[in-house]
C-alpha positions as CSV (number, residue, x, y, z in Angstrom):
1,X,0.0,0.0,0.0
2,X,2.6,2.3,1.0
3,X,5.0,1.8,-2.2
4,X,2.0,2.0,-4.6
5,X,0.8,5.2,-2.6
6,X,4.0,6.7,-2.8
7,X,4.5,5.5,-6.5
8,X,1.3,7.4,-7.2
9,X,2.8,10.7,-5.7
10,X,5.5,10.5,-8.0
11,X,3.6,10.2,-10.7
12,X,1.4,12.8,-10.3
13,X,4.4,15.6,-8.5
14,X,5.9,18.1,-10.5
15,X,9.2,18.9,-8.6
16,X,12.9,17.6,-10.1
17,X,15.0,15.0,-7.6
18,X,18.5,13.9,-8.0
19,X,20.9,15.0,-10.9
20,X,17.3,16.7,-12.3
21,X,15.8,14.0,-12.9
22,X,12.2,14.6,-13.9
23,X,9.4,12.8,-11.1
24,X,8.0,10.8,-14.2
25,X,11.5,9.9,-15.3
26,X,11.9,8.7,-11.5
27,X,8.4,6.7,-11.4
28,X,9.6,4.8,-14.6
29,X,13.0,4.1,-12.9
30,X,11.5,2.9,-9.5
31,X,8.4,0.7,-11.4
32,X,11.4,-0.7,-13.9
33,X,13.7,-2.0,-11.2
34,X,10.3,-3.6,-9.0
35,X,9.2,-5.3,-11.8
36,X,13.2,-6.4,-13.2
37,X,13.0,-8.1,-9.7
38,X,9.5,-9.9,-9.9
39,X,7.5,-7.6,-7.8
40,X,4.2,-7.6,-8.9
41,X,2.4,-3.9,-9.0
42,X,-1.4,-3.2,-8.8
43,X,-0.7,-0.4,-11.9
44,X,-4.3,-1.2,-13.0
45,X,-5.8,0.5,-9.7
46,X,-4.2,3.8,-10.7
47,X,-6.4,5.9,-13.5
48,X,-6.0,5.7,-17.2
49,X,-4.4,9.0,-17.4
50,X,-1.0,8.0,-15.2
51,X,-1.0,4.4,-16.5
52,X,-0.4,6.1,-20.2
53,X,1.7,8.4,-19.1
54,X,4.2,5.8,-17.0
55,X,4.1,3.4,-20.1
56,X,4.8,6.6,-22.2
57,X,7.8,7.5,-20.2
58,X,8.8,4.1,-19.9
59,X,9.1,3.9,-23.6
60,X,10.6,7.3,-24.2
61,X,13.5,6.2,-22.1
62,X,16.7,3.9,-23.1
63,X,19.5,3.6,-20.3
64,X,20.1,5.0,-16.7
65,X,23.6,5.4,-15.0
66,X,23.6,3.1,-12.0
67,X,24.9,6.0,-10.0
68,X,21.5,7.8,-11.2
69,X,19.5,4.7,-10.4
70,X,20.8,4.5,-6.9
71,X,20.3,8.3,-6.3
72,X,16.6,7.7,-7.1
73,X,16.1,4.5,-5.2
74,X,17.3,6.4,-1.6
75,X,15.3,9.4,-2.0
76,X,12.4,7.1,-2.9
77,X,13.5,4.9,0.1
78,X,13.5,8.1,2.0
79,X,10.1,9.6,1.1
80,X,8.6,6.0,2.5
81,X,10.2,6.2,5.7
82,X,8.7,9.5,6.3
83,X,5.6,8.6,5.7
84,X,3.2,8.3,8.4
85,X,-0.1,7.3,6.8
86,X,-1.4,6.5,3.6
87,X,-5.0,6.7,2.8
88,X,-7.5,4.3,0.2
89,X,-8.0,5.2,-3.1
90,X,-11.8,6.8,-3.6
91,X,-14.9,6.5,-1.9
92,X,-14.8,2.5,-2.9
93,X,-11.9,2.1,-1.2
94,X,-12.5,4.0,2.3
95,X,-15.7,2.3,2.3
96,X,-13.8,-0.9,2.4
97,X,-11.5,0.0,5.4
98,X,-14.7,1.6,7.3
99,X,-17.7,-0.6,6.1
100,X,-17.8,-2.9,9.6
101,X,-17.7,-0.2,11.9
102,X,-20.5,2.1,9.8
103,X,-24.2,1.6,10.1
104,X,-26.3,-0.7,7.9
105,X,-28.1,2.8,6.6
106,X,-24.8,5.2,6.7
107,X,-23.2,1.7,4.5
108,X,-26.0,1.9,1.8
109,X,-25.9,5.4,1.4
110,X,-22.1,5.1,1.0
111,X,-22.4,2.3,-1.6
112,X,-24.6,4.6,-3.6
113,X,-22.7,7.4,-3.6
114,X,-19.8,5.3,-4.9
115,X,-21.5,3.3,-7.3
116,X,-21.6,6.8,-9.1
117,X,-18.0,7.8,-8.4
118,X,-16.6,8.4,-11.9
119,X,-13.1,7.0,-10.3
120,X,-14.9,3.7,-8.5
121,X,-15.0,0.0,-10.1
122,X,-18.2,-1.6,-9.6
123,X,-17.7,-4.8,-10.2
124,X,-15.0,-4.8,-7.0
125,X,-18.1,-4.5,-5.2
126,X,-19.8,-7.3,-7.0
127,X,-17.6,-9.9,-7.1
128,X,-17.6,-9.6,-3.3
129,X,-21.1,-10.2,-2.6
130,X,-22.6,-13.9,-1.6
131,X,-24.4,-15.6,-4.1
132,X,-27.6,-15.8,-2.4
133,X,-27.9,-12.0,-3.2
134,X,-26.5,-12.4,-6.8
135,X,-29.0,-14.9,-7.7
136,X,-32.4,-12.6,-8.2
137,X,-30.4,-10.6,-9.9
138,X,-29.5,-13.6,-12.6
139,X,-33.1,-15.1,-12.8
140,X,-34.5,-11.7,-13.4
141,X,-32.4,-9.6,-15.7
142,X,-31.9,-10.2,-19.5
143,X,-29.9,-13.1,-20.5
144,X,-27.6,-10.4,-21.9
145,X,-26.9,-8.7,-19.1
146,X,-26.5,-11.9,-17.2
147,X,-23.8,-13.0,-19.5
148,X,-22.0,-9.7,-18.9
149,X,-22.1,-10.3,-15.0
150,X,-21.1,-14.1,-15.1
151,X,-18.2,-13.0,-17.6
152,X,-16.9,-10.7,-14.7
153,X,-17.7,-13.2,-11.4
154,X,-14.5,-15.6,-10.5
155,X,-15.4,-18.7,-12.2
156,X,-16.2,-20.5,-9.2
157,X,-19.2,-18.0,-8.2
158,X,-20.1,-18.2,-11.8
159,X,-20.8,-22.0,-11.3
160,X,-22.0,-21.8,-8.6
161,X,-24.7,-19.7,-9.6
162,X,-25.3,-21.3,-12.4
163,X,-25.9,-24.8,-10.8
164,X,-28.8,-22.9,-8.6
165,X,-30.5,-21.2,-12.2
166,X,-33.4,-23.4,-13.2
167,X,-32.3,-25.5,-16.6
168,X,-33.5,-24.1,-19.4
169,X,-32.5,-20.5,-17.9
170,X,-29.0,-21.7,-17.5
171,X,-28.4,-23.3,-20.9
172,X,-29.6,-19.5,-22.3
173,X,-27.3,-17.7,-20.0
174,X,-24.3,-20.3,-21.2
175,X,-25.0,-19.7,-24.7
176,X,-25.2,-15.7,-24.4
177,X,-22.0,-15.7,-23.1
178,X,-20.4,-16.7,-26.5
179,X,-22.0,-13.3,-27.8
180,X,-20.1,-11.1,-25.2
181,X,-17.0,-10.5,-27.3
182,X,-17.3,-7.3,-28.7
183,X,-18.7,-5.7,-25.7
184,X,-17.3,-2.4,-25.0
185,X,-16.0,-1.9,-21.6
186,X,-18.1,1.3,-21.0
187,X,-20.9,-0.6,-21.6
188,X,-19.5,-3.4,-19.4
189,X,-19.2,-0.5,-16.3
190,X,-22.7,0.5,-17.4
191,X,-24.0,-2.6,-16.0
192,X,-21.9,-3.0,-13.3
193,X,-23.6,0.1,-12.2
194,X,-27.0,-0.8,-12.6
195,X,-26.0,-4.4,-10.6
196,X,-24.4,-2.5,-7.9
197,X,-27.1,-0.1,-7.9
198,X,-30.0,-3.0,-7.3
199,X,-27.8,-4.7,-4.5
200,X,-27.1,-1.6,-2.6
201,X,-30.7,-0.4,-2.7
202,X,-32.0,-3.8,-0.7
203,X,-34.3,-3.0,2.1
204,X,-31.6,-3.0,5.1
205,X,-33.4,-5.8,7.5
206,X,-33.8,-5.2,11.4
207,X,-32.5,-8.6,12.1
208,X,-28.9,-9.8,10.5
209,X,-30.0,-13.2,11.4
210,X,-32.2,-15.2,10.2
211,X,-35.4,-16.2,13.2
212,X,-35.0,-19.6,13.2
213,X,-31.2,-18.7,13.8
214,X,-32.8,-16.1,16.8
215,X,-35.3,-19.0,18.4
216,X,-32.4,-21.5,18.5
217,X,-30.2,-18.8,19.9
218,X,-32.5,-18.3,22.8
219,X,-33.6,-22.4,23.5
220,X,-29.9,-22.9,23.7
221,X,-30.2,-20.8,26.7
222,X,-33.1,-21.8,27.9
223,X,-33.6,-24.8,30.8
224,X,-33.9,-28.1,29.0
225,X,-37.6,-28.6,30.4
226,X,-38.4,-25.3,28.7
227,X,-36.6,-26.3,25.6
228,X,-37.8,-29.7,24.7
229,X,-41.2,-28.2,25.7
230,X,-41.2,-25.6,23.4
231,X,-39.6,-27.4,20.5
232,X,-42.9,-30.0,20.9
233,X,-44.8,-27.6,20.1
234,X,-43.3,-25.8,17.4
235,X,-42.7,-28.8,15.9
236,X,-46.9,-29.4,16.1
237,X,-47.4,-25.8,15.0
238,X,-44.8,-26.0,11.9
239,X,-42.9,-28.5,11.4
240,X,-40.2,-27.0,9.0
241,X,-39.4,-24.0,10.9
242,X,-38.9,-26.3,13.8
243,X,-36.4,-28.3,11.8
244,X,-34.7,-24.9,11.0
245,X,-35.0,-23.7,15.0
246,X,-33.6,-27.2,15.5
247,X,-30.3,-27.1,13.5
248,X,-29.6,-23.9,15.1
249,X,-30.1,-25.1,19.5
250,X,-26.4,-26.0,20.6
251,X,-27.8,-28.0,23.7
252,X,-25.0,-28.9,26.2
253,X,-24.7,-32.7,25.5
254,X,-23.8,-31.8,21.3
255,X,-20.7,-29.6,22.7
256,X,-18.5,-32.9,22.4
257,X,-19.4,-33.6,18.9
258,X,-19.3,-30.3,17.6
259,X,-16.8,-28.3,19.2
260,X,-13.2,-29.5,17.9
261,X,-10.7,-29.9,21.0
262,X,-8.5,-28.0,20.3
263,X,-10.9,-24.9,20.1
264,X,-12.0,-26.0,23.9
265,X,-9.0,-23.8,25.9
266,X,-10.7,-20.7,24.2
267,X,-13.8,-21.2,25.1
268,X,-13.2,-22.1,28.9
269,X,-10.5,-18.6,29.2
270,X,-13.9,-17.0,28.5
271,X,-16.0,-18.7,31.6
272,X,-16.0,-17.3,34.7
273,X,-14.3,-20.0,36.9
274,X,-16.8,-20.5,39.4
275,X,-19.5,-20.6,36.5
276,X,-17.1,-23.3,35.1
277,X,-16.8,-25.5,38.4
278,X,-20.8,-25.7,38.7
279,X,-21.5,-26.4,35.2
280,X,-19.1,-29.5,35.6
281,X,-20.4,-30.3,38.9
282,X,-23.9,-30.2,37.4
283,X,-23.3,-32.4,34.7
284,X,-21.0,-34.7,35.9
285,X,-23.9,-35.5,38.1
286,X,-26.5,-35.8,34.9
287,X,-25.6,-39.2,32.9
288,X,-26.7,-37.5,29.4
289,X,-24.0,-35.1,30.4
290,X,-21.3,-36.5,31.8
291,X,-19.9,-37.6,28.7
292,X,-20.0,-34.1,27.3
293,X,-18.1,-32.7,30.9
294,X,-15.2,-35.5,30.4
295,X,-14.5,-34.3,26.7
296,X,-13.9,-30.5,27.8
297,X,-11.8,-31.7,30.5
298,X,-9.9,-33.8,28.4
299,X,-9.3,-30.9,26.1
300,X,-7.4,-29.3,28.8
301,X,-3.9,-28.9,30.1
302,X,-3.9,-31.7,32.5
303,X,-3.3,-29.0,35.5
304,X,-6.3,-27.2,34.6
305,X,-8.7,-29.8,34.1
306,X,-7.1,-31.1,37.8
307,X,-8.4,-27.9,39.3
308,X,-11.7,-27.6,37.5
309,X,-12.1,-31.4,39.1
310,X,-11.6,-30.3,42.0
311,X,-13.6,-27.5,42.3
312,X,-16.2,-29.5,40.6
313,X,-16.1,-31.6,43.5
314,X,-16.4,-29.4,46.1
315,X,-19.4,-28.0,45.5
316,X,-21.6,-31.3,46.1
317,X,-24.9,-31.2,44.9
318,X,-25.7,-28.3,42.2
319,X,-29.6,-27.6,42.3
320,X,-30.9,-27.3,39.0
321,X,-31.7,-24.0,38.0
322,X,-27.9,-23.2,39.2
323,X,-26.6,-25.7,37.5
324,X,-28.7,-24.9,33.8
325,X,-27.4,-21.6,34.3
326,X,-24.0,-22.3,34.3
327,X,-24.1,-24.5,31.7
328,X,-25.8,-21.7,29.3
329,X,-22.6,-19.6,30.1
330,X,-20.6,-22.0,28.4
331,X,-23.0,-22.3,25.4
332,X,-23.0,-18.7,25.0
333,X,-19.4,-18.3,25.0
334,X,-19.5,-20.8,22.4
335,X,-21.8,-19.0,20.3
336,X,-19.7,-15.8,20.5
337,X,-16.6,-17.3,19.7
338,X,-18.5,-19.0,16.2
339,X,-20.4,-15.7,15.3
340,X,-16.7,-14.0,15.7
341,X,-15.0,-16.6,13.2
342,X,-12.8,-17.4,15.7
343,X,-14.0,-21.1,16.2
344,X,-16.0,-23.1,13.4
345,X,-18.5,-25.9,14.8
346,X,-19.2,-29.4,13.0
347,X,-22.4,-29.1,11.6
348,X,-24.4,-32.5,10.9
349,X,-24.5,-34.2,8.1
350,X,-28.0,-33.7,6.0
């Protein structure tokens, strides 16, 4: 980031450095040497107008004096160190950097406003959103403009929406893409706006997830009694949601075959201690649980899980609604740790 930032500058400066040699003389000279040692440049990110004019320069010059070449290579060197920051390219690009710590509304309005940035790619912005919201796009647009969009996805995303686009639909869409050659890239950016345009004016939802993910979220931390209760009667109500509530409960006994053991040190640095001892206590005590209280503590250094045993055992009989409480502690950490990315769960085969 730095080099090309500072790569830029010289491009675009007008004063002379070393021996007067002109800044674009000096861009060509630092780009030559990165790329006679293999680097590999983003020149494509910088616009149209500096791109000609560093291949022009590039072309307009023969040999450099190694003397010259080093001069030019420590002031370079020199400008990087003193630089303190260096900022993204466009409204695109600081959207990028800032997007998880913006709003869902102040992010749409940002998308917008860059999807009409005269500088801004949209199809960066594309090719980085999940196929479930790429998909009404490709069953309800023209099987031209579908061609154009699967022409600029990573051929994996291409395929993969393709295999979800009803047959006949699909063998049109393959065959328009045999008539994209001669598509001119302004038309190309054209309907990259117009895509970007119809994913960035979504309705923003209240809820990121989904409310079978919610209800399974909240009967993971609810007693079992209550659990198995309410599931009985979802599942009388509507069946298929309950399936989906189902797949989403982590009940205390599943810990063991979904959380891997090596990911069961993070999660118990995250219990409170105490809440740790009683939920052990609890279900050592419970035979559909002990199972599931031997696995964490034989995930643990042994001097840990020594202490956790005997703290476990020194609290004697754990009454119920402690004990269920405790254990909920530990599901939740669990939970927070998989919504952060930092752990992964098995999931069950369908």
């Amino acid at each position: 980031m730095a080099v090309h930032s500072q790569a830029r500058s010289t491009l675009t400066s007008t004063g002379a450095g070393a021996e007067s040699v002109s800044s674009r003389e000096k861009a060509a000279i630092i780009v030559r040497l990165l790329l006679s040692q293999g680097a590999s440049i983003d020149l494509a990110s910088l616009p149209e107008d500096l791109q000609t004019a560093l291949a022009q320069q590039m072309g307009q010059m023969r040999r450099v004096s190694r003397s010259t070449m080093h001069n030019v290579v420590r002031e370079f060197l020199g400008e990087l160190e003193g630089l303190g920051l260096s900022f993204p390219h466009g409204l695109s690009g600081a959207l990028s950097l800032m997007e998880r710590h913006l709003s869902d509304g102040a992010t749409g309005r940002l998308r917008r406003l860059s999807a009409h940035h005269s500088g801004d790619d949209p199809w960066q912005r594309i090719v980085s959103v999940p196929a479930e919201f790429l998909l009404p796009v490709l069953l309800e647009e023209g099987v031209e403009v579908c061609a154009v969009i699967l022409s600029k996805l990573p051929a994996a995303l291409a395929a993969e929406l393709l295999s979800k686009v009803p047959g006949d639909r699909a063998r049109h869409l393959a065959y328009a893409l045999s008539l994209t050659g001669d598509i001119a890239p302004e038309t190309v950016r054209r309907i990259g706006l117009s895509v970007a345009e119809q994913l960035d004016n979504r309705p923003i939802k209240a809820f990121k997830a989904k409310p079978g993910e919610r209800v399974g979220a909240i009967l993971t931390s609810a007693p079992a009694a209550l659990r198995d209760s309410l599931m009985k009667g979802l599942q009388e109500d509507d069946a298929q949601f309950a399936e989906t509530v189902e797949k989403s409960i982590l009940p205390f006994e599943d810990i063991r075959t979904k959380l891997a053991p090596r990911d069961v040190p993070a999660v118990i640095r995250l219990v409170d201690q105490a809440a740790m001892a009683t939920a052990l206590a609890f279900a050592r005590a419970q035979p559909k649980l002990d199972s599931t209280a031997e696995f964490i503590l034989a995930s643990l250094p042994q001097r840990m899980a020594q202490t956790l045993r005997e703290e476990a055992a020194s609290r004697g009989k754990v009454k119920s609604k402690d004990g269920e409480e405790a254990l909920g502690k530990i599901v939740a950490v669990i939970r927070q740790l998989e919504t952060s990315g930092e752990i992964t769960l098995e999931q069950p085969d369908d």
